[in-house]
C-alpha positions as CSV (number, residue, x, y, z in Angstrom):
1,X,109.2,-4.5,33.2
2,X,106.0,-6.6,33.5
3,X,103.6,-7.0,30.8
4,X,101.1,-5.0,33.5
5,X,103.3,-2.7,33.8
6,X,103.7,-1.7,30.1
7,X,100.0,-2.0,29.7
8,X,99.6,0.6,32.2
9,X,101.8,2.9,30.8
10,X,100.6,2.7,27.6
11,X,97.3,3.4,28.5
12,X,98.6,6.3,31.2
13,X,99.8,8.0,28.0
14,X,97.2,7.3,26.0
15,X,94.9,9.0,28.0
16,X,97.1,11.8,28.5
17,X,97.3,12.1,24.7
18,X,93.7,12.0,24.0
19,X,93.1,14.7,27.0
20,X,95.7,17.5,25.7
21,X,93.9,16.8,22.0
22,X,90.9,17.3,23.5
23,X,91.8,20.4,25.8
24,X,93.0,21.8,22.4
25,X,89.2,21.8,21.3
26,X,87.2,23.2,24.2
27,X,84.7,26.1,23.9
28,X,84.8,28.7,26.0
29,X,82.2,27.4,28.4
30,X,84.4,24.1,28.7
31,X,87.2,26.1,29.4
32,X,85.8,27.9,32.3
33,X,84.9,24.6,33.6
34,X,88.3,22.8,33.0
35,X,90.1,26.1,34.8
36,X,88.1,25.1,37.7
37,X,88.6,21.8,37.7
38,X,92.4,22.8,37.6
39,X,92.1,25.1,40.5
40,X,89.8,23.0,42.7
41,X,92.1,19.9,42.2
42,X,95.1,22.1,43.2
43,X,92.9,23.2,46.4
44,X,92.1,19.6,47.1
45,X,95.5,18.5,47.0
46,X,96.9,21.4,49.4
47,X,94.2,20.3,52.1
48,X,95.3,16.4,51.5
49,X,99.2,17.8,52.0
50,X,97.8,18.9,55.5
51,X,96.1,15.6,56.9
52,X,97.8,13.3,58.9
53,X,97.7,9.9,58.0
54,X,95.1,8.7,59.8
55,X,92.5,11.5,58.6
């Protein structure tokens, strides 16, 4: 494995870490706005699945 390679998975799972601490903390406002985020990222990728290529 390359040294660019670890890197970037050490940081990949940083960043997850630090996310799931941080979803752990969220107010209920944040919550409503994560849940949306979650559901408008899941929309997003359905309408990407759909495209060809070249669109």
């Amino acid at each position: 494995m390359k040294k660019s390679e670890i890197f970037e998975t050490v940081i990949r799972e940083l960043t997850e870490a630090a996310i799931s601490k941080r979803k752990e903390n969220l107010d209920d406002s944040e919550q409503q706005l994560y849940a949306e985020v979650v559901t408008l990222s899941s929309q997003a990728r359905d309408i990407v699945r759909w495209l060809s290529k070249d669109q």
